[in-house]
C-alpha positions in Angstrom: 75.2 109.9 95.0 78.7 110.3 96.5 80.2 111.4 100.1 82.9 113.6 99.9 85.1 113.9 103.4 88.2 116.2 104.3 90.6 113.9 103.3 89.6 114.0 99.4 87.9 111.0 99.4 84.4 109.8 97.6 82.5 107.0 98.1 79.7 105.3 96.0 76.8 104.9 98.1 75.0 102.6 95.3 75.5 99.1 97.1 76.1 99.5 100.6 77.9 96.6 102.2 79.0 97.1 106.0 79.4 93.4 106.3 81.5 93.4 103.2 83.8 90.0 104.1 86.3 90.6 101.7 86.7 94.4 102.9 86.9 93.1 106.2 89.7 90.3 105.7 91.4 93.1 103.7 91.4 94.6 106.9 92.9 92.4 109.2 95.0 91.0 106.8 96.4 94.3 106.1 96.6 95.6 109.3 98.6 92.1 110.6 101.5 92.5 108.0 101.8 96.4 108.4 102.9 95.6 112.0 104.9 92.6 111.2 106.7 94.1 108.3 106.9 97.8 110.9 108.1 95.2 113.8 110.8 93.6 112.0 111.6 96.4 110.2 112.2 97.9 114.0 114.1 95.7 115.2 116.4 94.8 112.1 117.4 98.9 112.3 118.0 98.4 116.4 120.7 95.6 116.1 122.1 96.6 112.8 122.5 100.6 112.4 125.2 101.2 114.9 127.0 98.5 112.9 126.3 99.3 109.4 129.5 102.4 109.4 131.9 99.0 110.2 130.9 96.4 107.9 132.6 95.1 105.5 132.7 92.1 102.4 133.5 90.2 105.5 131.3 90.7 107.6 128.4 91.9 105.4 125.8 91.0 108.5 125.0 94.1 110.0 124.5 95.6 106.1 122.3 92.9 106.0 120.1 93.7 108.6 120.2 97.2 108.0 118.9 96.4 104.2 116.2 94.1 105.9 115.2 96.8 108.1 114.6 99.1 104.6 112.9 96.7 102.8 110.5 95.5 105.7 109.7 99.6 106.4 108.7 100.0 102.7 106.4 96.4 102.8 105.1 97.8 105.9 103.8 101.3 103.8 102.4 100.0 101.1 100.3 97.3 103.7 99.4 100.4 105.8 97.9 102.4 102.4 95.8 98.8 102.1 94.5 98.7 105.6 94.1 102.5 105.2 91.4 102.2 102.5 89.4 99.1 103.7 89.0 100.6 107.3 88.0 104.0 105.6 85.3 101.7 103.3 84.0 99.8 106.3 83.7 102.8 108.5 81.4 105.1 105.4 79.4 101.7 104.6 80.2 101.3 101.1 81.4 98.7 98.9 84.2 101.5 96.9 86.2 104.5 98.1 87.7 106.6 95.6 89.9 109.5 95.8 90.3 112.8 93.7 94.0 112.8 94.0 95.2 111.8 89.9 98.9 112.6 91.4 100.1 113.0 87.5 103.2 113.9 88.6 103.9 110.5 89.6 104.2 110.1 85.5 107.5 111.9 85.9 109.1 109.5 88.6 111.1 107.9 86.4 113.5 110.7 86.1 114.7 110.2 89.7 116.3 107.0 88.6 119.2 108.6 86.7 119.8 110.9 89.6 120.0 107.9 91.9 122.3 106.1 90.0 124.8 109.2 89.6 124.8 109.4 93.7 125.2 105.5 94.0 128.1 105.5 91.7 129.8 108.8 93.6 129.2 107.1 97.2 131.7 104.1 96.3 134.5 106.0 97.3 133.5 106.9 100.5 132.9 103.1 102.8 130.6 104.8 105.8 128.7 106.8 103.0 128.3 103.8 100.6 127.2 101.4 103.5 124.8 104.1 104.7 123.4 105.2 101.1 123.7 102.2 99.0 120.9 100.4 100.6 118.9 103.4 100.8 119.2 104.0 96.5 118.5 100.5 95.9 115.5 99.9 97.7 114.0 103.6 96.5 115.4 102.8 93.0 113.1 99.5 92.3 110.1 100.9 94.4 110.7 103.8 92.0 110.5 101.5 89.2 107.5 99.4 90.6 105.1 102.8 91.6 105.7 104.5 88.0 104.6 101.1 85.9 101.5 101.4 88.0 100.9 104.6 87.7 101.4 105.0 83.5 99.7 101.6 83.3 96.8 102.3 85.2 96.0 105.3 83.5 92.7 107.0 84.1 91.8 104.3 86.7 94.4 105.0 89.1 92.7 106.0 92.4 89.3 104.8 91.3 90.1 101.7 92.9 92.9 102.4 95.3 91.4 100.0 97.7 91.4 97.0 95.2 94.8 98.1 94.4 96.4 98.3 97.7 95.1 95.2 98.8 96.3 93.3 95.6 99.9 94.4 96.6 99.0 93.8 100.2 98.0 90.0 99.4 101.1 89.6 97.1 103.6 91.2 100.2 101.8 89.3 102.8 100.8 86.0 101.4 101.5 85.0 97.6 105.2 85.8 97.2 105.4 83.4 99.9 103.3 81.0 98.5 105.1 81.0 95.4 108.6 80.6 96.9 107.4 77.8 99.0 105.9 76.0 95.4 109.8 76.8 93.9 111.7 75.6 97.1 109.5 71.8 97.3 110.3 71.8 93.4 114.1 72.8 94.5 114.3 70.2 96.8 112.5 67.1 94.3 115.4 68.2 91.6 117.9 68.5 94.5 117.7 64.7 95.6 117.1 63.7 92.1 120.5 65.3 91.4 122.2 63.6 94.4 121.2 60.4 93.0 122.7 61.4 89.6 125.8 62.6 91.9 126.0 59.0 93.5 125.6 57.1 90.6 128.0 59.1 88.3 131.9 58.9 89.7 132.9 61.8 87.2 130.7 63.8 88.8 130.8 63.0 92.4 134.9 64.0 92.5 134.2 67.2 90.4 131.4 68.0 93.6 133.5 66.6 96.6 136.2 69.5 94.9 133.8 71.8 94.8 132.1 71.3 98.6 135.6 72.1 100.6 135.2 75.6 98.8 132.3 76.7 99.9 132.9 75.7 103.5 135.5 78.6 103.7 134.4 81.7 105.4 136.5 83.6 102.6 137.0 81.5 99.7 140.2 81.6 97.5 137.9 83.4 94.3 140.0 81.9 91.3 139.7 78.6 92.7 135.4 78.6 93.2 135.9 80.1 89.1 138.0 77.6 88.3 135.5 74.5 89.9 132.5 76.3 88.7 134.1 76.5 85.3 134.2 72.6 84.9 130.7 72.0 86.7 128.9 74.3 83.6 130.6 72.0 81.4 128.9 68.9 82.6 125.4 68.5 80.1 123.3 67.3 83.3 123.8 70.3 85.3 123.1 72.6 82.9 119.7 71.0 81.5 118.8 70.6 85.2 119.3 74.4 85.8 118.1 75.4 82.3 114.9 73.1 82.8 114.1 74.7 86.7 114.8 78.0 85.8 113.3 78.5 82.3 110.5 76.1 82.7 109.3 75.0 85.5 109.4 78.5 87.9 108.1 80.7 84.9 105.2 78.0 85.2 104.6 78.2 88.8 105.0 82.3 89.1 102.8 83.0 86.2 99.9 80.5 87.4 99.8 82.1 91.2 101.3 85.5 90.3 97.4 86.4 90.0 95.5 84.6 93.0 94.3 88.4 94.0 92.6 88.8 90.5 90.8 85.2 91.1 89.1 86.5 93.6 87.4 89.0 91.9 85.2 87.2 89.3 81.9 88.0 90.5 82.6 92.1 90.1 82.2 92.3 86.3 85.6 94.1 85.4 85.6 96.1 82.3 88.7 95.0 80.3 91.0 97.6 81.6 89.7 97.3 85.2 91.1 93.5 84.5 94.4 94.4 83.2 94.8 97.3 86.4 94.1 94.5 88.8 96.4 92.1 86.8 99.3 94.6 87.3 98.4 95.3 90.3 99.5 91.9 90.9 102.2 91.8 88.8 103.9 94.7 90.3 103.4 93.5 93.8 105.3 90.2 92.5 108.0 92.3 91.0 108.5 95.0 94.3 108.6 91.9 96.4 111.0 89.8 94.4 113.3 93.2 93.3 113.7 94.7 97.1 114.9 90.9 97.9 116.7 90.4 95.6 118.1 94.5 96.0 120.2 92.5 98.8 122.8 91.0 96.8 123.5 94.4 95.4 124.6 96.3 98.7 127.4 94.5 98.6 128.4 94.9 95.1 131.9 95.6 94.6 132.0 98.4 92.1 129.6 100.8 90.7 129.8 99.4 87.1 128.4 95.9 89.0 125.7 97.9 90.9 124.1 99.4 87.9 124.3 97.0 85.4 122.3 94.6 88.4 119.8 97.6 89.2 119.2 98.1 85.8 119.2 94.3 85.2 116.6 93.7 87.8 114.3 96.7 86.0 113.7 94.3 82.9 112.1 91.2 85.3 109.9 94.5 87.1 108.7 95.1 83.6 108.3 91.6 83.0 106.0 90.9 85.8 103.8 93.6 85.8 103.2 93.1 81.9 102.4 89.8 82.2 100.2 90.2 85.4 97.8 92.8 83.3 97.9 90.7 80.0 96.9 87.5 82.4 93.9 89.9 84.2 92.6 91.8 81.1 92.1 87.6 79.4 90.2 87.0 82.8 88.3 90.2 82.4 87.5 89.2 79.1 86.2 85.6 79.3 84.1 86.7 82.5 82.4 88.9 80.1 82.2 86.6 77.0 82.4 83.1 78.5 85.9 82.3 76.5 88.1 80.4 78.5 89.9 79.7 76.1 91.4 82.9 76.0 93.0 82.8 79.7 94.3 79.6 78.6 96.2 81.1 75.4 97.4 84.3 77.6 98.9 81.7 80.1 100.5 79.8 77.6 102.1 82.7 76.1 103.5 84.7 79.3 104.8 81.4 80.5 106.9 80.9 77.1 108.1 84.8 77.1 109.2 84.5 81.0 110.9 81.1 80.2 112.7 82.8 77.1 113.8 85.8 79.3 114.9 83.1 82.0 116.8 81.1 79.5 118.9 83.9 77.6 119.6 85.3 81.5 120.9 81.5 82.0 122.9 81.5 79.3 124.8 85.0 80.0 125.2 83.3 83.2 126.6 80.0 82.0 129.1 82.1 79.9 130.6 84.0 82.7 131.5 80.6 84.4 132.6 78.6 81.5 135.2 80.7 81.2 134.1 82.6 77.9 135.7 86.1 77.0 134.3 89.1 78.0 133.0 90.2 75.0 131.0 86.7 74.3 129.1 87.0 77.6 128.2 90.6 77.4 126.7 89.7 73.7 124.1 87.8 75.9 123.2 91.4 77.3 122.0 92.4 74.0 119.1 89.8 73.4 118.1 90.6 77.1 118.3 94.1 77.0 116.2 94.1 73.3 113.6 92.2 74.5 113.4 94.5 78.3 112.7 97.2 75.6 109.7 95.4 73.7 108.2 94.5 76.9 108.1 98.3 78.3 107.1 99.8 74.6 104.2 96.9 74.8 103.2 97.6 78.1 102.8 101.2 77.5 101.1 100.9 74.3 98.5 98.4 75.9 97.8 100.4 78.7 97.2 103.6 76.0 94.9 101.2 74.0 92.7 99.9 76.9 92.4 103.7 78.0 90.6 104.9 74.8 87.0 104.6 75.4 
């Protein structure tokens, strides 16, 4: 038996559950980071937009804020849609609200990207309309990007469980992204004073760093001189295994391990397989919106078009990344709840951790070109490997999420 109600919603009425804890926390949880996210988001626009027409690679500050004030309005949403659905399930009584709204033409979001790039590129000229817009297309650009994986990966489930699903983003946007930053920055720090001790003990190296540190103390510093410094640091053997070991091994470990916290927590509802790999997604793509609007902040103040594309389109690969290996880690869990394998979960993990590290690695090594001082041509052969294996990911993410929809 189901309820319908004016705003197109249904809920199952089998297994009524008022006192539904995890409903409730969804709740509160929810409704707390849709005001934070909507405060800040408020007050970054107050002090920044009458600012925003005057600033400039100098004082990028109130672009800054202005960008914050974006990115904290869209966390805010996407919190609000989760609060949305667990006040509406705790208000009918029941432990599942649906809704009839398929929104297919959600499919078709992707071809709003192109059109968004053509206006970025064309608002360069212009400083007042590229300050204005820039931040604007970015931000709407990855969320783009995030809301179509879900929607062509979530096939014929989406809005059967847009509770679940909003709260997995909520917990990512509120909690684990944070979670998992604070994991990277103690890991960060251990490597950081084990490199100061190398730095002390190794005279070579402590001159080519006391050059480096009067650099970076300028407000604007001299650019061919930071190349030229950086140039001879990613020559040194120690540096570069340092970075190549944090980047490609030990954060691919740490993100992929607590990426899916919000899946955990649903063992005990019996997830068909591609329930698993929705929720896993869900997860994934909340990592990936997070990360990508964050990282979205670097490329406001990008210095050409050609450099604001070829970031934006850059950051689309680790979107795709995440939110396949978030559904390949939920449909193992889904799995082994049903059949008691463990083993599986274990072998998934293994193997998203090894891809992530690999896609860390070759963007590593690009970026260790670039600063060695290698020609153009040898650092954008790096592009290639990167740009073939983006493609895999999205032609194996789509075919999976075809595959788990066939009955």
């Amino acid at each position: 038996m189901t309820l319908a109600n004016n705003n197109g919603l249904r809920a199952d009425q089998s297994a009524p559950k008022r006192t539904d804890w995890l409903t409730t926390a969804q709740l509160i949880f929810s409704a707390l980071f849709t005001l934070f996210y909507g405060g800040v988001s408020v007050v970054m626009f107050a002090f920044s937009l009458p600012e925003v027409r005057s600033a400039t690679a100098s004082n990028p500050t109130p672009l800054f804020g202005y960008s914050m004030g974006i990115i904290c309005a869209i966390l805010a949403l996407f919190n609000l849609a989760s609060a949305y659905y667990a006040g509406k399930a705790l208000q009918l009584g029941v432990d599942s609200i649906r809704t009839e709204k398929r929104m297919r033409w959600l499919n078709a979001l992707i071809a709003l990207l192109p059109f968004n790039l053509i206006v970025g590129a064309l608002v360069f000229s212009n400083q007042t309309l590229r300050n204005y817009l820039l931040p604007v297309l970015t931000s709407l650009s990855l969320t783009i990007g995030v809301i179509w994986l879900i929607r062509v990966g979530s096939k014929n489930l989406w809005s059967n469980h847009p509770q679940r699903d909003s709260g997995l983003i909520s917990l990512m946007s509120g909690f684990t992204v944070w979670f998992i930053m604070f994991l990277e920055m103690m890991v960060m720090l251990m490597m950081g004073v084990m490199l100061f001790a190398g730095v002390m003990t190794n005279p070579d190296l402590f001159n080519r760093f006391e050059q480096l540190l009067p650099l970076f103390q300028q407000a604007n510093p001299d650019t061919e001189s930071l190349m030229r410094a950086l140039e001879g640091m990613v020559s040194l053997p120690l540096l570069i295994g340092g970075a190549m070991f944090l980047i490609a091994g030990i954060l691919p470990v740490i993100e992929e391990l607590f990426k899916t916290i919000g899946v955990w927590m649903l063992s005990g509802r019996k997830l068909t397989p591609q329930e698993g790999w929705t929720a896993g997604l869900m997860s994934g793509a909340g990592f990936a919106l997070v990360e990508g609007l964050f990282y979205g902040l670097q490329m406001t103040m990008a210095p050409d078009a050609t450099t604001w594309i070829s970031t934006l389109i850059g950051r689309t690969g680790g979107t795709i990344l995440h939110t396949l290996f978030g559904g390949m880690v939920g449909l193992a869990y889904a799995r082994s709840w049903r059949d008691g394998k463990a083993g599986r979960v274990v072998g998934v993990y293994v193997a998203v951790i090894a891809m992530h590290g690999l896609w860390n690695a070759l963007a590593i090594a690009q970026g260790a070109l670039a600063l060695g001082g290698k020609s153009a041509m040898a650092t954008n052969w790096m592009y290639l490997p990167l740009g073939l294996m983006m493609v895999i990911m999205l032609i194996a993410y789509l075919a999976k999420s075809r595959k788990l929809e066939r009955p």
